[in-house]
Every structure is written in structure tokens, then in C-alpha cells.
C-alpha positions as CSV (number, residue, x, y, z in Angstrom):
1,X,0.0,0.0,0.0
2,X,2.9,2.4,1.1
3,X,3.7,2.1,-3.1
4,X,0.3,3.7,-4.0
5,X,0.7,6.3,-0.7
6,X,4.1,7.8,-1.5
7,X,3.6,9.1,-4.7
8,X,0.4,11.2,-3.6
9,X,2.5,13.0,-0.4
10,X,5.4,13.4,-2.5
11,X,3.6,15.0,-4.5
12,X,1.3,17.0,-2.3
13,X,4.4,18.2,-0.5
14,X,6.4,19.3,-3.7
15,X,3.2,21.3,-5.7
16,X,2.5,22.8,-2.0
17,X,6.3,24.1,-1.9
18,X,6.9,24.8,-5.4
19,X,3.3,26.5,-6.6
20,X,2.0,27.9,-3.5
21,X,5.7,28.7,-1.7
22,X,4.1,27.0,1.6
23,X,5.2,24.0,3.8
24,X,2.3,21.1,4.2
25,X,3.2,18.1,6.5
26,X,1.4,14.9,5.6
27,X,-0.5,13.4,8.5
28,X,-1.6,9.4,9.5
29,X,-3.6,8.2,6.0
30,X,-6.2,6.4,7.1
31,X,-9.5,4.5,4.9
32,X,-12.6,6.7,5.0
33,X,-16.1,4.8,5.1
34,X,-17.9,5.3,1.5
35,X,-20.9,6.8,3.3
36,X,-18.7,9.5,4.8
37,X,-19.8,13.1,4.8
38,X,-17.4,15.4,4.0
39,X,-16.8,18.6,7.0
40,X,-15.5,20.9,4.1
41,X,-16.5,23.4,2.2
42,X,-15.0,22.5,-1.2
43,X,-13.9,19.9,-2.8
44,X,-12.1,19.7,-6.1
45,X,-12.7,16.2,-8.2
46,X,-10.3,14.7,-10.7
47,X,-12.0,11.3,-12.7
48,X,-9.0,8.9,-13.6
49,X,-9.8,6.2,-16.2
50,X,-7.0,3.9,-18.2
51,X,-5.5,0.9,-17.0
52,X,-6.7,2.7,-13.3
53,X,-9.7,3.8,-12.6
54,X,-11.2,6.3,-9.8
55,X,-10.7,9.5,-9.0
56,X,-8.6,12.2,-6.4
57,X,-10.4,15.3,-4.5
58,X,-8.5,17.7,-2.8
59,X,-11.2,18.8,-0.2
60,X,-11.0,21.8,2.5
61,X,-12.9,24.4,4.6
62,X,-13.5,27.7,3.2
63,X,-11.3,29.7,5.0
64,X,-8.2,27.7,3.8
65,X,-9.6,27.6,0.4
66,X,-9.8,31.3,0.2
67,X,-6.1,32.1,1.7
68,X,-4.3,29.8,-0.7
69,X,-6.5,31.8,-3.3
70,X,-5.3,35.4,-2.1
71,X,-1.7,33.5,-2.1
72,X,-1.8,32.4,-5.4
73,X,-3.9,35.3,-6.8
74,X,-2.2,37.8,-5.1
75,X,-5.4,39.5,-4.7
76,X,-7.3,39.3,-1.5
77,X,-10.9,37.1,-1.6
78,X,-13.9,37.5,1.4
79,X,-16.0,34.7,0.0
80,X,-16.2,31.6,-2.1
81,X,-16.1,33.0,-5.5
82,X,-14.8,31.7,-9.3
83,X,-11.6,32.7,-8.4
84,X,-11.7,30.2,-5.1
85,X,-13.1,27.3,-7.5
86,X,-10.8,27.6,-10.0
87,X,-7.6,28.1,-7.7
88,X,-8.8,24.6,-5.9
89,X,-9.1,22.8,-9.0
90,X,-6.1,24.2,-10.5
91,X,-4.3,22.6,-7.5
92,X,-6.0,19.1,-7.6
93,X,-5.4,19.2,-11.7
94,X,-1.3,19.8,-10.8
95,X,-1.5,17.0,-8.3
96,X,-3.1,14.6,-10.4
97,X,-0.7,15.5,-13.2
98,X,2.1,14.5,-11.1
99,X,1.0,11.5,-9.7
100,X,-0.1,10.5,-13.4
101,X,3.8,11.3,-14.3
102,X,5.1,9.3,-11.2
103,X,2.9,6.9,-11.9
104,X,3.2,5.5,-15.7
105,X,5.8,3.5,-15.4
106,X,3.8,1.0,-14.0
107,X,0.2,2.1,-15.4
108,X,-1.1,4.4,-18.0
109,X,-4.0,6.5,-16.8
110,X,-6.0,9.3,-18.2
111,X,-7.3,12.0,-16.3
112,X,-10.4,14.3,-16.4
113,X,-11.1,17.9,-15.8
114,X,-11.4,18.8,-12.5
115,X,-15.0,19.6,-11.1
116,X,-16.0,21.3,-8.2
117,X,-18.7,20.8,-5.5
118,X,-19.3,23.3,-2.8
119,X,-21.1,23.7,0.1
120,X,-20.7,22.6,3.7
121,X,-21.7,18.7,4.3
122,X,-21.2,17.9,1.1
123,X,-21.3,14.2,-0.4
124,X,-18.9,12.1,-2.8
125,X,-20.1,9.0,-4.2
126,X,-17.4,6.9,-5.0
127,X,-17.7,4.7,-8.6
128,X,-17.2,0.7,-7.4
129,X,-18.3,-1.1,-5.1
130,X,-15.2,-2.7,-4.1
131,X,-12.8,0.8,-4.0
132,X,-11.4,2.0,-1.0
133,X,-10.7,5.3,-0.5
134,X,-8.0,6.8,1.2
135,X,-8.0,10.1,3.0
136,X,-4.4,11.8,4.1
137,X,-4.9,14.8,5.7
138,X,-2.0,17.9,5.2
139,X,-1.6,20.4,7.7
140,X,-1.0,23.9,6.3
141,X,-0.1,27.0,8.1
142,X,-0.8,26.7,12.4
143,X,-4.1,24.6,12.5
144,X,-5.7,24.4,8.7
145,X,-5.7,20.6,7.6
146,X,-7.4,19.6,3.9
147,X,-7.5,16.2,2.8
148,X,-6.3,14.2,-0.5
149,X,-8.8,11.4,-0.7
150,X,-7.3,9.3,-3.4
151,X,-9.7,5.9,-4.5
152,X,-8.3,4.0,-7.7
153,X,-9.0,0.5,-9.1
154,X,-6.7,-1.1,-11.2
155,X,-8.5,-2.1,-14.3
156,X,-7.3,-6.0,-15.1
């Protein structure tokens, strides 16, 4: 499993550091329920298909959302706006890029446009029945966390 993990903090750490200029530090990954309810505010969703399939979400509240916005805009934001969508989903569509990079070596994937969902409470439904999805959380700045919830099944 650690094979599959790597790849997706490596990554996370390296687009944090060299896109947004900030340190994240990965926290304990751990296997979220498929029922779950999200406790963010936004999520940003990346399909995979190929010889994987699935799909990564980088989800957060809306606070964090909107200060890695004003960091990457270098404009300041109040609310959840376009520019807030399209900054989260810029960052999952980098990550996903990466990982897809790191990755096809050992399996060719093809990945989708990001789409975002808002609103607090939100709910993913995840394709399969037999996926698992796992959720590692990232701690940014003093107390924000978002989490990379990563599910992909490998297509025999």
C-alpha cells in the first residue's frame, strides 16, 4: 500500500512548496467509510480512467480555500467565489498530473477535468463497489488541515 501512498504525499508536499511557496506536513492516511460526509466546504474532483480507474479530491474548509486563493492570486478574496473554484481545482489538476507522471511507469492513466462541489456537508459517491478510499490529511499553516482522498481500481 505504502507504493500507492508515497507518490500522492510526495507529490502533495512538492506542488505545496513549489506552486504555492508553503510547507504542508502529511498526516496518518487512514481508509474513509464510503458513506462518509465530507466537513469541508469544497472539494475539487479529478476522474482517472485507463488501465486505473477512480478519482482524487483535494477537499478543504472555506477559509483555507480562500487564503491559498489570495496566495496564489495575489489579490485578496472575502467569499467563495470563481476565483476560489478555479484556484482549488487548478491545484488538484497539478497533483493529479504529477502522480499520473510518477505513476506511468507502471500504469497508464487518463485524467479528467477537475469539477468542483461546494457547500458545507457535502457528499462524494465513489464509482465501485469494491474501491477504497484513502484520505491523508496535510496540515497547512498553524491549524488548517485539507485532505487528498485518493480511490483508484486497477483495471485487469
Amino acid at each position: 500500500m505504502e507504493q500507492y501512498i508515497k507518490p500522492f504525499v510526495d507529490v502533495c508536499l512538492s506542488v505545496f512548496k513549489d506552486f504555492i511557496n508553503i510547507e504542508i506536513s502529511a498526516k496518518t492516511p487512514y481508509f474513509l467509510e464510503k458513506d462518509s460526509i465530507a466537513d469541508n466546504d469544497i472539494s475539487a474532483v479529478i476522474g482517472l480512467t485507463g488501465e486505473a480507474r477512480g478519482a482524487v479530491i483535494v477537499s478543504m474548509q472555506q477559509n483555507l480555500a480562500i487564503k491559498l486563493t489570495d496566495m496564489l492570486t495575489g489579490a485578496p478574496h472575502t467569499k467563495m467565489d470563481d476565483d476560489v473554484a478555479d484556484a482549488i481545482g487548478e491545484i488538484v489538476n497539478i497533483i493529479a498530473g504529477n502522480v499520473k507522471q510518477k505513476l506511468e511507469e507502471s500504469m497508464r492513466m487518463i485524467i479528467s477535468l477537475p469539477t468542483i462541489i461546494q457547500g458545507g456537508g457535502h457528499a462524494v459517491k465513489w464509482p465501485g463497489n469494491q474501491t477504497r478510499i484513502l484520505c491523508i490529511p496535510f496540515k497547512v499553516f498553524e491549524d488548517d488541515i485539507f485532505t487528498l482522498l485518493v480511490a483508484i481500481e486497477i483495471v485487469q
